[in-house]
N, C-alpha and C positions, 0 to 999 in steps of 0.2 A: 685151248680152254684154260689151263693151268694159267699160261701167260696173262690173260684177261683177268684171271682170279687178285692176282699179285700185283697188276694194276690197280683193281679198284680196291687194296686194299691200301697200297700207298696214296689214293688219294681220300680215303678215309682216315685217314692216319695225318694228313697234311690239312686237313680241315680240323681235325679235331684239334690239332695241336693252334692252327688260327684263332681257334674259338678259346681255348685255353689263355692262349696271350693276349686278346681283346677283355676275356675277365679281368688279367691282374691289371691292364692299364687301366678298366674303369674303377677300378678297387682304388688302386694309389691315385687316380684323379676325384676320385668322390671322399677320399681323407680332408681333400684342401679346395673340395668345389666351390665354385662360386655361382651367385646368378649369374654377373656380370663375366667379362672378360676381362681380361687385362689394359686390355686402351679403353675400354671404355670404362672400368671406374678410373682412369686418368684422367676422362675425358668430365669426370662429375665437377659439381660446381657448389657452392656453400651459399646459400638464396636467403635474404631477410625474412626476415617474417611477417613484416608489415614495407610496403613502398614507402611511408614517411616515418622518421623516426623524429624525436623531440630533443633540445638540448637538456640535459642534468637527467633524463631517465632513461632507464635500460632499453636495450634496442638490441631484439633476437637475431641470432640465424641458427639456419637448420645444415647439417650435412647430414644426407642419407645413401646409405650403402646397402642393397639388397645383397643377402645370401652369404653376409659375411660376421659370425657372430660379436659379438662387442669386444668379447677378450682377445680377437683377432687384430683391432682397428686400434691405433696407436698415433697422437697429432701431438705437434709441436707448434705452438703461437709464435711465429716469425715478431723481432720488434717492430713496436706499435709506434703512430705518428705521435707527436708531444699530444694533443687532443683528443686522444682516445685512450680510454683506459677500459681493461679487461677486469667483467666482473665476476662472474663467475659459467661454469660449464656444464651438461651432465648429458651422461649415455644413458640408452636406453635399450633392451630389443623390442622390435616391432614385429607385426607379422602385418603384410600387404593381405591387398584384397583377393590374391591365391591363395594365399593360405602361408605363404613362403615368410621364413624368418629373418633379418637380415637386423643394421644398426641403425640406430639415430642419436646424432652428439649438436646440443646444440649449445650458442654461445654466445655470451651477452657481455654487450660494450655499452660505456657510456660515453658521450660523447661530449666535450665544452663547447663545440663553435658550429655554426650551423653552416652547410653546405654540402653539393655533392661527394661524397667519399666515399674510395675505393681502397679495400685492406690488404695490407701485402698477404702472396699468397698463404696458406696455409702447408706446413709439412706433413704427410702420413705415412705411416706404415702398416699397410691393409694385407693382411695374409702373407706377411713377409715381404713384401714388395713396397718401394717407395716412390711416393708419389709428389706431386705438388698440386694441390687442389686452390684455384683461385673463389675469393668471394665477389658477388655479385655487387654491384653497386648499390648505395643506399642514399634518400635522401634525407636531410636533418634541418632542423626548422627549426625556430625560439619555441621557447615551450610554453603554449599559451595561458598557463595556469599558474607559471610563474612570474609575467613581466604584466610589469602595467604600462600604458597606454604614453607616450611620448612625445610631446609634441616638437618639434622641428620649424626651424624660419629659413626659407629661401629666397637670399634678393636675388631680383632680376635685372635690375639698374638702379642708377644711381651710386652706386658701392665703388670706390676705388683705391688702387693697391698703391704700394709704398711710392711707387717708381711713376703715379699717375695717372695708372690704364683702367679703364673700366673692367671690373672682375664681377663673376658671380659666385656668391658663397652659401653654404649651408652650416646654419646655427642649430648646436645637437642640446637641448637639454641635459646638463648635468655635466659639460665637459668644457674643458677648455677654452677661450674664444681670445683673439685679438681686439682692440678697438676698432672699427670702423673707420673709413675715413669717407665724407662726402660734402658737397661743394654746395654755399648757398644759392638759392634760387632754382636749383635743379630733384625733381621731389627724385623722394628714394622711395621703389616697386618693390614687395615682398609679398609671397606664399606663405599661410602657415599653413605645416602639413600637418598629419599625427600617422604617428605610427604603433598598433597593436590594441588597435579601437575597433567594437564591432561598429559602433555608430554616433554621432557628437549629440548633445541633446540639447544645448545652447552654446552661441557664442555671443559675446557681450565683450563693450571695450570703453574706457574713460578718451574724455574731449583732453586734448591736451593744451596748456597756456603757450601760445606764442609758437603756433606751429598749425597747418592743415592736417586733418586726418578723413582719408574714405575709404568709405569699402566699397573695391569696383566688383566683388564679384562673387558669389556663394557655390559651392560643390553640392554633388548628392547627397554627400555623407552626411550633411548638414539638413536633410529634408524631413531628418526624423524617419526614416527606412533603417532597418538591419543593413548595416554593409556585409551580410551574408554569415553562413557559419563556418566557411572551409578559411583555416587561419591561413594569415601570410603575411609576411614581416617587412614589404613595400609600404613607403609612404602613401596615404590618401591626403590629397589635396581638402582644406579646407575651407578659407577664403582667399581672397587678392586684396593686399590693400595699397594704398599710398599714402606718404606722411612726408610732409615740407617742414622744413624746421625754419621761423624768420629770419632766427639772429647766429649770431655763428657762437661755437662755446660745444663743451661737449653732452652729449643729448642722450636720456635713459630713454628707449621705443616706448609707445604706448601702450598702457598696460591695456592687455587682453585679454577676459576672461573664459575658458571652454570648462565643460564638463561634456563627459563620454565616459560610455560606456565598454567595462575589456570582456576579452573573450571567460576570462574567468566568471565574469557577472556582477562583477565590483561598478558601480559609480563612483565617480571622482572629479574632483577641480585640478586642472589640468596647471601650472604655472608654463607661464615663456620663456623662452630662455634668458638668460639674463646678456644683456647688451648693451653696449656702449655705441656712439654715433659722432668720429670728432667733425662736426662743420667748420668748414673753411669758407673764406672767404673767394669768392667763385673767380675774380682776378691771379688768386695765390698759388699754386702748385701745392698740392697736399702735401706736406712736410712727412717724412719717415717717423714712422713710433718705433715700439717696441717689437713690433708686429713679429721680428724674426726671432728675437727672445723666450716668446711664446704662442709661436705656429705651431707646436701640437696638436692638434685636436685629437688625436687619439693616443690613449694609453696603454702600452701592451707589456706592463709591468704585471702576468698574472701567473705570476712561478710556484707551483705548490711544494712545500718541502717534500723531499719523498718520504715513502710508508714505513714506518715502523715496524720492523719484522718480529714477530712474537718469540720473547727467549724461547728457548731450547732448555729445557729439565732431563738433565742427564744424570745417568750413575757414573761418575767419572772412573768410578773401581774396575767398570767390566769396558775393555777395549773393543767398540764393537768393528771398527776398522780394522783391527786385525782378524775379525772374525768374519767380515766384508772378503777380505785378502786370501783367505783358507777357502773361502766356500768358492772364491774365481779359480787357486791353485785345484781346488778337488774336480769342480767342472773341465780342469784341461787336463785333469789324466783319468785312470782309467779305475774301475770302481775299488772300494775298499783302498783306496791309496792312505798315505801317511797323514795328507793334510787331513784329509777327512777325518781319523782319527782323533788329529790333535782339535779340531773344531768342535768334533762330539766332546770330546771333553770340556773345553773351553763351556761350552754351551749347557752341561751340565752344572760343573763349579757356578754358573752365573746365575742356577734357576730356570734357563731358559728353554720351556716345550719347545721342540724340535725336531720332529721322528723324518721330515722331509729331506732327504740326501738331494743332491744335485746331480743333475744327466751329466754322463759324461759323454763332453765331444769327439776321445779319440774313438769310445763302443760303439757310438755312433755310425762313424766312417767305417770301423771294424763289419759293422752288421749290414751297414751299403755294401760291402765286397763281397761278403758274405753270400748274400740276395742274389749278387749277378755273378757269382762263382754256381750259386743252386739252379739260378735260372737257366744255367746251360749246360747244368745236368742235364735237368729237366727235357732240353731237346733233345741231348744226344740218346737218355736212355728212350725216348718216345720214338727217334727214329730206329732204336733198333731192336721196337716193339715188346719192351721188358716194362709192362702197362705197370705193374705193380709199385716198382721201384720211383716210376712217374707220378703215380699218387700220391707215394708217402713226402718224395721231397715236394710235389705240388703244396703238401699239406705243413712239409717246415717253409716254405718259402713265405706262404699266407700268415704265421704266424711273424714272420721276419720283420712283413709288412706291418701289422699291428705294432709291433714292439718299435719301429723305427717312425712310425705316423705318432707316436704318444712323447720319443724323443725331441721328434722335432719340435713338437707343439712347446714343451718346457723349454727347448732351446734358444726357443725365437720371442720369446715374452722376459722384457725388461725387469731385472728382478734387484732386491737390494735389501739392506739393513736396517730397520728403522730404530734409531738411537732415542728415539722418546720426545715429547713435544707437543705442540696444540695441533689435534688433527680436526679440521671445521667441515662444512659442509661448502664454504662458497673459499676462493682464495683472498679473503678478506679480514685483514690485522685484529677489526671490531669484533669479528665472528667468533660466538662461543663455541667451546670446543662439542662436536656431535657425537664421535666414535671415540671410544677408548681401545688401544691397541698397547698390548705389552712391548715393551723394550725389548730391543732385540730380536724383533721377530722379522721371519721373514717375508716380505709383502713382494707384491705384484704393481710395478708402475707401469700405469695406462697412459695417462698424459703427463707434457708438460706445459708450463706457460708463462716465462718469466719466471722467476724467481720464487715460484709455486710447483709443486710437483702431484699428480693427485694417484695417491697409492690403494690397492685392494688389499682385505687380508678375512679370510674366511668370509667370503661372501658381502664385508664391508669396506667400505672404503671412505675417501675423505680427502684434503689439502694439507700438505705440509710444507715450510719450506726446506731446500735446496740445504739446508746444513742439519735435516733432521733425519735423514738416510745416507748410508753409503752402497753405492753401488755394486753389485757384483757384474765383474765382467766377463 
């Protein structure tokens, strides 16, 4: 009987002590819980906000991160391709349709050249862990509201190149062109297209002296219909024509007049491109021009000087890097140390509010030994049922936990100097300054992104650049 008593006493004693150590795991898991898991906010992705984006206008994306508060969630803008510039960023907390709180950072690019692009990935640091979160592709298109309507010539024969061979070429409005070369007696076939037209609403063209001109053939766009409202930057066929020139000599195309309509809602008279036609003598072999002189037809001389970084308005008097350098040395020892001291003072002679000490990393590790020094008290007095002595250190170990969950949190957020400067709301040279933050204080950096750093400090925060903080490490 006795025997059976002392059994079921050690397995109430082994359960209990179960249930004890499933509390403190979910205690220290619920400090740093997440919705997600760990592969899978790996696995998140950074999505547009819209499937077509414009040339010269901002064009969103979203990253969302359930059950991870904002001050948690940390990203780095990998560099950008030359045609895409970063305009500005902002976090948010949300709460889903549970109810659950988690972040959202979104972030807008402009983009110069229109096509499909995909962003190198993005860097983060979500609850202390790093990730590489890719964006989703997006697509970019002319921006209908800023270009007007262009018309374009494409021969189809007749046209031949330096060396003799029959070529077909396309003339761009407003850029570069060689002369022509084509043979008498043999007519030269041309397309006019347009491009960035909802619809043409005439075309009309002069007789020219001492040459045939016809039009073999007229398109939709030309029937007085909407060529529709979904924009798109392909040429639309216009008409066909052909033109015989009699005598040889070099030859301006006939003039051809369109108006059309752009997606903006502008009317307009369209001009042709400007063009030159040398005829030959249809016995002769077309003679070389210039032609290789000035085959460009496109120009890709479009280099912006880079941005202007807004000075820096500093007190040269108060050294704030050395006060960057005290607050790293105070963080790696242990509290009430000597840096610390000299910092407090530093920080007083300069003016500067400051009652925030820094965690220290070795109390840290001290109060992790600590914990698992207690926690196995904790068993051994439970196994040899001294209930008493297991509650109370039960009750310093939960306190360990708290004081080393509040360590951590200050240990793992990017912290630094702010030496004074334009702090704006977007990372942008033009932008007036938004938040006023005293010199020398010390702020909390969230992001970065290029040559832009976006720091918090009492609940505000802003864009600075890269030379208007120092870092604590």
């Amino acid at each position: 009987m006795e025997e059976s008593v002392i059994r079921a006493e050690k397995q109430f004693s082994y359960r209990l002590l179960i249930l004890y150590s499933v509390f403190c795991i979910f205690f220290t898991t619920q400090v740093y819980a997440e919705k997600l898991s760990s592969p899978e906010i790996g696995r998140l992705r950074i999505i547009p906000l819209a499937a077509v984006g414009f040339t010269g206008q901002n064009c969103g994306f979203r990253l969302t991160v359930p059950g991870v508060s904002p001050k948690d969630v940390r990203t780095t803008l990998p560099p950008l391709p030359e045609a895409v510039f970063f305009e500005s960023s902002k976090r948010f907390d949300y709460v889903d349709a549970e109810g659950d709180h988690g972040t959202q950072i979104e972030y807008w690019f402009s983009f110069a050249e229109p096509g499909s692009v995909i962003l190198p990935p993005l860097e983060a640091v979500i609850a202390g862990h790093h990730y590489t979160l890719p964006f989703d592709p997006v697509r970019i298109t002319e921006n209908p509201s800023t270009v007007d309507p262009v018309v374009i010539l494409r021969f189809l024969s007749g046209i031949y190149g330096p060396k003799g061979d029959r070529i077909q070429q396309d003339i761009v409005a407003g850029q570069k062109h060689p002369v022509l070369q084509s043979k008498l007696g043999e007519p030269v076939v041309f397309t006019v297209c347009i491009r960035y037209a909802v619809r043409v609403l005439n075309v009309d063209w002069e007789l020219q002296k001492d040459s045939l001109f016809t039009e073999l053939k007229q398109y939709e766009i030309t029937e007085k219909q909407p060529g529709g409202t979904v924009f798109s930057s392909q040429e639309m066929p216009v008409a066909d024509f052909q033109w015989e020139p009699l005598i040889t000599g070099t030859w301006h195309l006939p003039v051809i007049k369109i108006s059309a309509s752009a997606f903006n809602g502008m009317k307009t008279e369209l001009p042709l491109p400007e063009c030159d036609v040398s005829v030959q003598p249809s016995a002769m072999r077309a003679e070389k021009t210039t032609a290789e002189e000035d085959s460009s037809l496109f120009a890709y001389a479009f280099l912006e000087p880079p941005d202007e970084i807004p000075s820096v308005k500093q007190n040269h008097s108060i050294d704030y890097k050395e006060i960057a350098e005290l607050r790293s040395a105070e963080r790696h020892s242990f509290p009430f140390s000597r840096a610390g001291k000299i910092r407090h003072q530093m920080e007083l002679r300069a003016g500067i509010v400051s009652a925030e000490k820094e965690a220290s990393i070795p109390l840290y590790y001290c109060c992790l030994f600590l914990a698992v020094t207690i926690g196995i008290c904790i068993i051994v007095f439970f196994m040899k049922h001294r209930y008493a002595s297991t509650v109370l250190f039960a009750i310093i170990l939960f306190c360990f936990l708290v004081v080393m969950a509040v360590m951590h949190r200050k240990l793992k957020t990017d912290s630094g100097i702010f030496a004074g400067g334009m702090v704006t709301a977007i990372p942008e040279k033009s932008a007036a300054a938004s938040v006023e933050i005293p010199e020398g204080s010390r702020v909390l950096i969230l992001e970065k992104a290029g040559n832009w750093i976006y720091i918090e400090y009492n609940d505000a925060g802003g864009w600075i650049t890269k030379d208007c903080i120092y870092t604590i490490q």
